[in-house]
C-alpha positions, 0 to 999 in steps of 0.5 A, a space after each residue: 500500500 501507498 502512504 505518501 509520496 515525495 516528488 514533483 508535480 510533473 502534470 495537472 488536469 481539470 478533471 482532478 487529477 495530477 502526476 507526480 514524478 517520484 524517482 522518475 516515476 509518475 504517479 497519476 493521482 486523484 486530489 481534491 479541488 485545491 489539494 496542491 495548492 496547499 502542499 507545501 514545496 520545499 526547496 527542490 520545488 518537491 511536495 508531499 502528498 499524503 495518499 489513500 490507496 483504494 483498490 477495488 475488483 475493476 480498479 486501483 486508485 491513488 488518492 492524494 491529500 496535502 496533509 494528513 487531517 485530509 487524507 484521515 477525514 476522506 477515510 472517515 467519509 468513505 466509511 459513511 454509507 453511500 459515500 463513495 470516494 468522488 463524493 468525499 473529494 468533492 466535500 473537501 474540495 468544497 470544504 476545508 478540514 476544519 469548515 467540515 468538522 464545524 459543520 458537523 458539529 453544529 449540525 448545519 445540514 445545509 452546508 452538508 448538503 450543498 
């Protein structure tokens, strides 16, 4: 299994996906809206992705996250029934970590449900 991964974005498309040169490996990843845009590079111009691997009969799937917080809470979303892994990116596209956690808590259901 896939954990994390440290290299260059090397590719991003429209439709949320990215590739991430790792060791001259690309990795083709599906991130949330804004996702990269939080990893923080360091000198190398190298990110960080934190990656939730999802494998299924038809398919294997990387998942990745800026920080570990995203990937946990994208984990706690594909565990909710009928909450599948385009709808939890599309959550965390729409609202980060910690709006999604306060959502929840206050029971705004209307947040929830845009």
């Amino acid at each position: 299994m896939i954990g994390r991964l440290v290299g260059k974005i090397v590719d991003e498309s429209a439709d949320g996906t990215a590739v991430v040169d790792v060791g001259g490996v690309g990795y083709e990843l599906t991130v949330p809206l804004g996702a990269l845009g939080r990893a923080q590079p360091d000198a190398a111009g190298a990110v960080t992705l934190w990656i939730h691997t999802h494998v299924r009969e038809d398919a294997f799937v990387l998942y990745g996250f800026a920080t570990r917080e995203d990937r946990a809470v994208f984990r706690q979303l594909i565990a909710v029934s009928n909450i599948g892994p385009k709808i939890a990116l599309s959550i965390l596209g729409a609202l980060p970590v910690g709006d999604l956690a306060a959502a929840v808590a206050g029971g705004e259901t209307t947040k929830l449900t845009r």
